[in-house]
TORVO-974988 format. One record per residue (C-alpha): residue number from 1; chain; x, y, z. Coordinates in steps of 0.1 Angstrom, whole numbers. Layout:
N
[node NUM; A; [X; Y; Z]],
...
***
This chain:
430
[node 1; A; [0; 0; 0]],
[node 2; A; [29; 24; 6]],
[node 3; A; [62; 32; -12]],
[node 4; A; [96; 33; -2]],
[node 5; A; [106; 54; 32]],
[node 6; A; [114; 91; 20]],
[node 7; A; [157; 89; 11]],
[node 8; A; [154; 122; 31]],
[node 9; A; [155; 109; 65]],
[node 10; A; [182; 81; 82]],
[node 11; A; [181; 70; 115]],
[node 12; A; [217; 65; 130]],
[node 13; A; [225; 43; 156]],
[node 14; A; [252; 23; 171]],
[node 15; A; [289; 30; 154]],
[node 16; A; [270; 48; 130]],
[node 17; A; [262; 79; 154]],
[node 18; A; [302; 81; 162]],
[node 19; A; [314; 110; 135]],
[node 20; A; [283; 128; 148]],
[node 21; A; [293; 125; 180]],
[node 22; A; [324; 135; 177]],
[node 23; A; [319; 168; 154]],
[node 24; A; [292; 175; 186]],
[node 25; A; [319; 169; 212]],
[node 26; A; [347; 192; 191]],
[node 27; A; [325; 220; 187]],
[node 28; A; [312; 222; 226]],
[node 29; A; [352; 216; 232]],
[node 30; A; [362; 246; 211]],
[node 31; A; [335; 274; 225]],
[node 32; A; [340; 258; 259]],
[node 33; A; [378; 268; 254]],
[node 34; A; [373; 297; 229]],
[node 35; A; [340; 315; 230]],
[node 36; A; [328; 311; 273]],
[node 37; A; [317; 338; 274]],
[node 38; A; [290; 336; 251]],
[node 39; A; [282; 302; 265]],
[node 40; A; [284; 310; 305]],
[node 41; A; [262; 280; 313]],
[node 42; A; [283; 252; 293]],
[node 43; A; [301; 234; 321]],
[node 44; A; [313; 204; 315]],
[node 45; A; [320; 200; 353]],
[node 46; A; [305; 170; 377]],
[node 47; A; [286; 195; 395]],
[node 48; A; [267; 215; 370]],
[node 49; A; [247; 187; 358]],
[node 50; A; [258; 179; 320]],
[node 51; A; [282; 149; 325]],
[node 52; A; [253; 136; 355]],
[node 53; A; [230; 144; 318]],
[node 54; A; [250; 123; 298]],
[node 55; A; [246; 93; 322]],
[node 56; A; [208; 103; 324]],
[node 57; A; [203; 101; 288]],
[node 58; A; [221; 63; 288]],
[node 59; A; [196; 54; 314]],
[node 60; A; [166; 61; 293]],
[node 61; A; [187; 47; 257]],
[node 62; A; [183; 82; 243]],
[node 63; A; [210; 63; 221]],
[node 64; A; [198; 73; 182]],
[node 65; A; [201; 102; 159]],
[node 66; A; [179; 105; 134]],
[node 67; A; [195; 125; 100]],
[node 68; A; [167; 151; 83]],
[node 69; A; [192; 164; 51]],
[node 70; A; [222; 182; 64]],
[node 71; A; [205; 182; 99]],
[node 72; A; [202; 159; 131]],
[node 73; A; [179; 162; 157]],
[node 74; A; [184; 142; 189]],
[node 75; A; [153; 142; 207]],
[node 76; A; [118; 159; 199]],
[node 77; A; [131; 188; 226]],
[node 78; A; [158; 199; 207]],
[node 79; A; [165; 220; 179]],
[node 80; A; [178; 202; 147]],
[node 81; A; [216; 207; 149]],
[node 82; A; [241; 223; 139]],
[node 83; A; [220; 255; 136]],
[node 84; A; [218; 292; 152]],
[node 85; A; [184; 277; 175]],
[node 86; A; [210; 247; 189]],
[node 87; A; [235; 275; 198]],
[node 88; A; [209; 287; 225]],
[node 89; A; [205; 258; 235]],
[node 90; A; [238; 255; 245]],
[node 91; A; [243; 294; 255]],
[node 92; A; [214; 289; 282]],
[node 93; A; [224; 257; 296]],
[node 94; A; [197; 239; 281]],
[node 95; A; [224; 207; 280]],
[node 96; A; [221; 203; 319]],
[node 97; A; [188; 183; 314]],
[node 98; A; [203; 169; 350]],
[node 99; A; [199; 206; 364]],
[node 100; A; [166; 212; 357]],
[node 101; A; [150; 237; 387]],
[node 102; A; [185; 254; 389]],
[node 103; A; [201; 280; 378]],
[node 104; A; [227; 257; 353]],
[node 105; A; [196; 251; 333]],
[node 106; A; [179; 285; 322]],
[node 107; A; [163; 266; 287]],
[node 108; A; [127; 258; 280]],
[node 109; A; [127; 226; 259]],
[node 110; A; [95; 226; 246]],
[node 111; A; [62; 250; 245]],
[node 112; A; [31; 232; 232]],
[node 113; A; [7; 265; 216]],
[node 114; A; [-25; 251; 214]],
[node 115; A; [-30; 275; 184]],
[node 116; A; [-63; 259; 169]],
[node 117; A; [-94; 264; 190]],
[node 118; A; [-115; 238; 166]],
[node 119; A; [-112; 204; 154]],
[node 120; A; [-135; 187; 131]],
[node 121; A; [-129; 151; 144]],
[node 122; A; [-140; 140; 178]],
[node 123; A; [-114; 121; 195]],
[node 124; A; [-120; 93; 222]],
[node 125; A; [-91; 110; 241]],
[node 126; A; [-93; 147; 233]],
[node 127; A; [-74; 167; 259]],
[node 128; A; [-86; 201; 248]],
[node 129; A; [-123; 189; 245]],
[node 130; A; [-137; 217; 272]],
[node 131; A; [-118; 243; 255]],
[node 132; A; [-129; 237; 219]],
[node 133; A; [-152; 258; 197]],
[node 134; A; [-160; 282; 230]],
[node 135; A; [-150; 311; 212]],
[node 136; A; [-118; 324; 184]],
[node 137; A; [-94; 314; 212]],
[node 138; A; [-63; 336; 211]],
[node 139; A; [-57; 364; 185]],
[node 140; A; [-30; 353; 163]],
[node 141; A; [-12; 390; 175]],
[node 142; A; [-9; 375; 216]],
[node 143; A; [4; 344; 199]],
[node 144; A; [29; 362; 185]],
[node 145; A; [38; 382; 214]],
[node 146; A; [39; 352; 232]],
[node 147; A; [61; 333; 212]],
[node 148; A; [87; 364; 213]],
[node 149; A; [82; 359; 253]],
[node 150; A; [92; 328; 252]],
[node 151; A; [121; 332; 233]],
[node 152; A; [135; 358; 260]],
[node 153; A; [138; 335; 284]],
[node 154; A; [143; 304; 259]],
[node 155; A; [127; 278; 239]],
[node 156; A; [144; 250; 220]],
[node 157; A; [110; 242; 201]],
[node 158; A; [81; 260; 198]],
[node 159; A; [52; 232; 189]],
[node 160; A; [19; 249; 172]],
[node 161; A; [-10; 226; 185]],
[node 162; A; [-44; 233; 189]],
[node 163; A; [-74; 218; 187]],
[node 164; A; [-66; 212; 145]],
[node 165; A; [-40; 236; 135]],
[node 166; A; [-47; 235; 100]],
[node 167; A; [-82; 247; 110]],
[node 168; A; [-65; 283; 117]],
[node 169; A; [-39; 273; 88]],
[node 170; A; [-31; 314; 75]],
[node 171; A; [-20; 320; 114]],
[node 172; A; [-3; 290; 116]],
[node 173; A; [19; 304; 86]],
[node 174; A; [22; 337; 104]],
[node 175; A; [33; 321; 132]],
[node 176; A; [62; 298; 117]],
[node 177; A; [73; 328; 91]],
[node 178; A; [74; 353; 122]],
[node 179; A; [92; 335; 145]],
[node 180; A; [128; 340; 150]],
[node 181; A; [147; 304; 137]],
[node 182; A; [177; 316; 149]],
[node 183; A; [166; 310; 189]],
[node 184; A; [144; 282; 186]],
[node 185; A; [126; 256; 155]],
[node 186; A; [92; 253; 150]],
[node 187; A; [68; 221; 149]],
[node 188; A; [30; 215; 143]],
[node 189; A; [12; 189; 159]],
[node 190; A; [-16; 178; 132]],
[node 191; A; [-41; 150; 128]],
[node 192; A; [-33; 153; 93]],
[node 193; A; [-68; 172; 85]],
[node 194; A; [-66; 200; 62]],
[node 195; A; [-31; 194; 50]],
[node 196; A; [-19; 194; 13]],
[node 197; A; [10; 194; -9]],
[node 198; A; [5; 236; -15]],
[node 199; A; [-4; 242; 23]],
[node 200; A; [29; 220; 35]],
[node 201; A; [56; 232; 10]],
[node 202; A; [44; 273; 23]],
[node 203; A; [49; 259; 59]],
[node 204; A; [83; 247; 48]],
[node 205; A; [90; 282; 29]],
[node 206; A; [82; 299; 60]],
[node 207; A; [107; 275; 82]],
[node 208; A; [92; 251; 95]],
[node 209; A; [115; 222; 109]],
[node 210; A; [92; 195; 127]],
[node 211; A; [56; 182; 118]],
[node 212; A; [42; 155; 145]],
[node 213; A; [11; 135; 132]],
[node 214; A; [-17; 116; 152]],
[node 215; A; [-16; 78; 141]],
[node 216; A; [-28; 58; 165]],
[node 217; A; [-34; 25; 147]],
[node 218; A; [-19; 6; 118]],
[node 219; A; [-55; -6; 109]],
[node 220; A; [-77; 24; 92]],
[node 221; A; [-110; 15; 101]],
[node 222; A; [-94; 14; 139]],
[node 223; A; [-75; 42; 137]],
[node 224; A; [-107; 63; 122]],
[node 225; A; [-130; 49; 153]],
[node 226; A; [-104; 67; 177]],
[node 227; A; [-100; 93; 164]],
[node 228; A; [-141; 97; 151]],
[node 229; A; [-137; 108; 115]],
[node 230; A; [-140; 88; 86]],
[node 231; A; [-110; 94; 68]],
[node 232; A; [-90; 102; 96]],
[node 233; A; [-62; 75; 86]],
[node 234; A; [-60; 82; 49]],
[node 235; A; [-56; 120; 61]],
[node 236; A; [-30; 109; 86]],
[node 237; A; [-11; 94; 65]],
[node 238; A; [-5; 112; 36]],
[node 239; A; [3; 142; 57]],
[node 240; A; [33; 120; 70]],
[node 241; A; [45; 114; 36]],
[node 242; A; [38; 151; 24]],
[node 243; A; [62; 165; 54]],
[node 244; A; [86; 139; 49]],
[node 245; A; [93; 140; 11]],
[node 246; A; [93; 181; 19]],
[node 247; A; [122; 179; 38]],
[node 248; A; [107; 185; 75]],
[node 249; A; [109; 162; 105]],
[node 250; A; [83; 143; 102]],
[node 251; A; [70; 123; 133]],
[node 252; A; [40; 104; 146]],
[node 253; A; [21; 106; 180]],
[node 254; A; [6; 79; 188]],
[node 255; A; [-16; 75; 219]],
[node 256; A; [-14; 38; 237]],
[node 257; A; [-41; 16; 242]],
[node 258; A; [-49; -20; 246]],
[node 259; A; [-61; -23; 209]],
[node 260; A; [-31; -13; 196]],
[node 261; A; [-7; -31; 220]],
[node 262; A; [-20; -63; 216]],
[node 263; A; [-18; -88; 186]],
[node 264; A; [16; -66; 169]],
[node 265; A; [1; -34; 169]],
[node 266; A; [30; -19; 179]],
[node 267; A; [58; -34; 159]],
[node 268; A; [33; -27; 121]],
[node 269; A; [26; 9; 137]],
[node 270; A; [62; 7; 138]],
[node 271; A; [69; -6; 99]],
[node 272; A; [39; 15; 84]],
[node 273; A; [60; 49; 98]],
[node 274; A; [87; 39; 84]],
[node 275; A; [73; 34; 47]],
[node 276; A; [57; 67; 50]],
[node 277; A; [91; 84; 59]],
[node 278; A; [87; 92; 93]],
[node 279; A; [123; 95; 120]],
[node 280; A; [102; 88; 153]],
[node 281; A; [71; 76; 170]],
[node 282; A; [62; 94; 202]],
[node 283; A; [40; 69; 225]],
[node 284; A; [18; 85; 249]],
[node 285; A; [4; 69; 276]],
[node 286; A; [-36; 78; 284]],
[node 287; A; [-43; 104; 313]],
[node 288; A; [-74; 109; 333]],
[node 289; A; [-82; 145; 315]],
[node 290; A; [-103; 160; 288]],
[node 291; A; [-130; 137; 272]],
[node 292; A; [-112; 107; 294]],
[node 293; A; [-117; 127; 327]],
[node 294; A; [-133; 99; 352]],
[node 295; A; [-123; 69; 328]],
[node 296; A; [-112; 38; 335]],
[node 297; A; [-79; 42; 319]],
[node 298; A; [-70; 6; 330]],
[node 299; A; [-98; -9; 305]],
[node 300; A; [-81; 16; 278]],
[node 301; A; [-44; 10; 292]],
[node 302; A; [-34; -14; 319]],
[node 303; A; [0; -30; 333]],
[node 304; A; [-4; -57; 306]],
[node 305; A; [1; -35; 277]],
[node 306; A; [20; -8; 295]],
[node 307; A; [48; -45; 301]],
[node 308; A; [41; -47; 260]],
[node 309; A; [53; -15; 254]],
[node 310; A; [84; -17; 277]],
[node 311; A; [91; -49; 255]],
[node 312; A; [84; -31; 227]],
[node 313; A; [106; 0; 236]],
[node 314; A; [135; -19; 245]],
[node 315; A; [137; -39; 211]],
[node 316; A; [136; -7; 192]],
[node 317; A; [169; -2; 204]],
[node 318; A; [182; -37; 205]],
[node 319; A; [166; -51; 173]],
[node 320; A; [186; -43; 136]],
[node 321; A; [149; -48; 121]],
[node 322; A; [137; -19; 146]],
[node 323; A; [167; -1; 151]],
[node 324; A; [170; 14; 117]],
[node 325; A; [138; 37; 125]],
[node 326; A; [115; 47; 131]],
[node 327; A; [132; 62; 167]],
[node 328; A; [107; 54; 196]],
[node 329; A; [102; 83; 222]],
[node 330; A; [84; 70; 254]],
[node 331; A; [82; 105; 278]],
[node 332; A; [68; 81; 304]],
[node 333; A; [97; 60; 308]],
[node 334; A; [117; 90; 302]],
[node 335; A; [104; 110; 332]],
[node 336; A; [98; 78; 354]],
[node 337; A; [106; 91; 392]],
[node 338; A; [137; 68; 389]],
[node 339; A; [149; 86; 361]],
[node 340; A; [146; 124; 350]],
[node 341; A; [116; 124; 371]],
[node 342; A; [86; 148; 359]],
[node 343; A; [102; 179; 342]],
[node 344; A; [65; 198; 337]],
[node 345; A; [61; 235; 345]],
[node 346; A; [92; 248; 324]],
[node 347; A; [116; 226; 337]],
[node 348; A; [119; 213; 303]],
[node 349; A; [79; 214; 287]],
[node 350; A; [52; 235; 297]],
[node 351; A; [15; 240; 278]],
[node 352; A; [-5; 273; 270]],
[node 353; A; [-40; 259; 260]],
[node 354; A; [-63; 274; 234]],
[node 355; A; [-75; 302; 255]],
[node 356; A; [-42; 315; 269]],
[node 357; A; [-41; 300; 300]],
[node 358; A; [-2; 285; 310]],
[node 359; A; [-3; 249; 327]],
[node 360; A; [23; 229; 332]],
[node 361; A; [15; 201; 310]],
[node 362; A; [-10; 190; 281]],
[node 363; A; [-23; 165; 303]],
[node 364; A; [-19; 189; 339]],
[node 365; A; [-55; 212; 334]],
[node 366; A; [-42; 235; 362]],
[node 367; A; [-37; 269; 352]],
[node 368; A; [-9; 293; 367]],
[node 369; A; [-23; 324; 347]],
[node 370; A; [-37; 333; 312]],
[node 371; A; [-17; 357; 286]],
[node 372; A; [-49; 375; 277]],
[node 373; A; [-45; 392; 309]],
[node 374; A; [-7; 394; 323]],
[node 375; A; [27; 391; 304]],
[node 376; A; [39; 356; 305]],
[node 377; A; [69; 358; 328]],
[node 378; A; [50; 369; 358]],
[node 379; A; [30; 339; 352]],
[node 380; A; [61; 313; 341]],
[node 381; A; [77; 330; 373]],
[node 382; A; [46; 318; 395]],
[node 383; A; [50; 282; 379]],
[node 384; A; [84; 277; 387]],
[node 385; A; [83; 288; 420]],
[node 386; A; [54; 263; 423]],
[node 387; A; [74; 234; 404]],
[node 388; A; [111; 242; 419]],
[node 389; A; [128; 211; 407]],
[node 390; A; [120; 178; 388]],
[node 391; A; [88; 155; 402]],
[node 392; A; [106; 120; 414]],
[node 393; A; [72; 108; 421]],
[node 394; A; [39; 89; 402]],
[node 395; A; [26; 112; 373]],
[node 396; A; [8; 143; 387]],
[node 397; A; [-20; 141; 367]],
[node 398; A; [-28; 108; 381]],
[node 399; A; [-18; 124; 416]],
[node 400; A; [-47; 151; 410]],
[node 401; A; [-70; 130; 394]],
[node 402; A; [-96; 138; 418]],
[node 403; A; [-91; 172; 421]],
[node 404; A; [-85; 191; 389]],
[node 405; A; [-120; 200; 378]],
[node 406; A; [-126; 160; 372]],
[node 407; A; [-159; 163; 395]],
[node 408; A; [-179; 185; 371]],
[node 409; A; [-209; 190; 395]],
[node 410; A; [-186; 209; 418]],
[node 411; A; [-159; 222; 393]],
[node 412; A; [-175; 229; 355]],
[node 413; A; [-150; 243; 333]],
[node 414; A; [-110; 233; 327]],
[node 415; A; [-84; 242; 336]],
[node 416; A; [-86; 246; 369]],
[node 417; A; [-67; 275; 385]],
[node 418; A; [-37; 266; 405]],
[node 419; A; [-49; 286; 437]],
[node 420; A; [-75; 255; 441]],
[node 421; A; [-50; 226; 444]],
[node 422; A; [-22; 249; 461]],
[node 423; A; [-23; 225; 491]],
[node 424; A; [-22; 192; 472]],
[node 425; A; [5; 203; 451]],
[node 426; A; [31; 215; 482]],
[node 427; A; [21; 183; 495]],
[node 428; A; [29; 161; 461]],
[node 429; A; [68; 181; 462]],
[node 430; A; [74; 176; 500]],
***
């Protein structure tokens, strides 16, 4: 049913990431020694956090480059490198992922913009179904401010989200042709809806680097049900292959559930990504918020499959038939307590839904303050004061299940501000 995998994209591993790894090394070597000044944070020392990173980063086998033309990106938090947006990176200590909540570590990885405030499909899982079709959402002016607020304080990736981006697809262009590539790249996060060959190449025109699509299943009619909309695979699909022959970064997100984990789902999820071109799969695991507030997530996603995916996950770097690519991104293992722990709340993601209000995660519905009404660093300042270092403890959205706005007699409409749950959440740090 598919074609070859776009020659555009290689996923390197093993011996094969050496020379790339060694051109990285040399050039942090040489501003370390030649340019500190314009890097202040990059310290290479055992108490700053990067060589404590580099260990980290073993830990979760964040062991795989994947090669987009003359660029490589290493994870979906960094900028493609070598470029100007990597150099920040690096400038603002963004490379002591181990210092996160201190001073060594002043970088923003990611900022999702939930940038679309519609969505034709109607997703089983939608974590933005409270906030949809209430109003226009932001104007495309705050988004831009916002954007250039972020960049102040530093943002490796700035991810355009909604909602269905393509739905507000002229702001969306506005937004990737007015944001400054030189401090950080841009992604969209899609279903795939509303994308073509002329409304891709103008994204890549205006600089776009990353494009992350909702696949979900390997089977269409399955995939469709999820997601609600006929069509929804067939659109999902070719809007992998568009980005990827195009040039950009193309990557799937893929929520988990039992019907995919069980019988292969996984492993031809896997193979059908890698036909259509894509350098990663993102699994993310189901969270008791938006249309699945008060589900029983262990019907949808229980210890069985979550064991599936770790089997899955850990062939994917061991396996030559896996290892080539697709690479597979699992932020749940990743910020396990006994690894990076939660970084929400800046620390290295943070979310700004589609009605300006900042919270500390996609799947965290607690607001900390809304852009429509104060400048976005006294609210990220109130955030990180509230999240002062990473989480080492069970996910906090399943911590505050019970609290944040889930009982919709008593508490209607999401996101819930953070004043509510100021108790529970000094109690959930210690």
């Amino acid at each position: 049913m598919h074609a070859a995998p776009s020659r555009r994209v290689r996923v390197l591993t093993g011996p094969r990431t050496l020379p790339v790894a060694l051109r990285f090394t040399a050039g942090l070597l040489k501003r370390r020694v030649f340019e500190h000044r314009r890097y202040p944070l990059l310290r290479l020392g055992p108490r700053t956090g990067f060589l404590k990173t580099l260990v980290l980063l073993a830990r979760i086998r964040n062991t795989q480059v994947v090669q987009v033309g003359r660029h490589y990106h290493f994870s979906l938090i960094e900028p493609r490198w070598p470029s100007e947006a990597y150099d920040e990176v690096i400038a603002r200590g963004g490379l002591n992922l181990a210092a996160a909540g201190t001073a060594a570590k002043a970088q923003i990885g990611m900022a999702i913009l939930a940038v679309g405030a519609s969505c034709p499909y109607r997703c089983e899982h939608c974590y933005e179904r409270a906030n949809l079709e209430r109003n226009e959402g932001v104007p495309v002016e705050r988004w831009r401010r916002l954007v250039a607020e972020l960049q102040e304080i530093g943002v490796g990736v700035v991810v355009l989200s909604g909602g269905e981006p393509f739905e507000r697809f002229d702001d969306v262009l506005d937004l990737v042709r007015t944001t400054d590539k030189a401090r950080s790249d841009v992604h969209v996060h899609t279903t795939g809806n509303g994308a073509s060959p002329e409304r891709v190449a103008a994204l890549v025109d205006a600089g776009l680097a990353g494009a992350g699509v909702a696949l979900d299943h390997p089977e269409p009619s399955r995939h469709d049900a999820f997601r609600g909309w006929p069509g929804a695979f067939d659109a999902a699909t070719r809007a992998l292959r568009l980005f990827a022959e195009a040039g950009v970064f193309a990557y799937v997100n893929c929520t988990l559930t039992s019907d995919l984990v069980r019988d292969g789902g996984l492993e031809r999820l896997h193979a059908l990504a890698r036909g259509l071109g894509a350098g990663a799969i993102q699994l993310l695991e189901p969270k008791p918020c938006g249309a699945w507030a008060g589900a029983d997530l262990e019907a949808v996603y229980g210890p069985e499959e979550r064991a599936g995916v770790r089997e899955f996950f850990g062939a994917s770097r061991r396996s030559r038939r896996l290892a080539g690519g697709p690479v597979v991104y699992w932020p749940a293992d990743a910020e396990s307590p006994e690894k990076l722990g939660c970084l929400m709340g800046g620390l290295s993601h943070l979310y700004v839904d589609s009605h300006g209000h900042v919270e500390p995660c996609v799947f965290l519905p607690v607001s900390f303050g809304n852009v429509l009404e104060e400048p976005f660093a006294a609210i990220y300042r109130r955030m990180r004061e509230a999240v002062p270092r990473p989480l080492h403890a069970r996910c906090p959205s399943l911590q505050l299940a019970e609290r944040v706005g889930f009982d919709r007699g008593r508490q209607p409409r999401l996101p819930i501000p953070y004043a509510a749950v100021r108790a529970e959440w000094r109690r959930m740090f210690g």
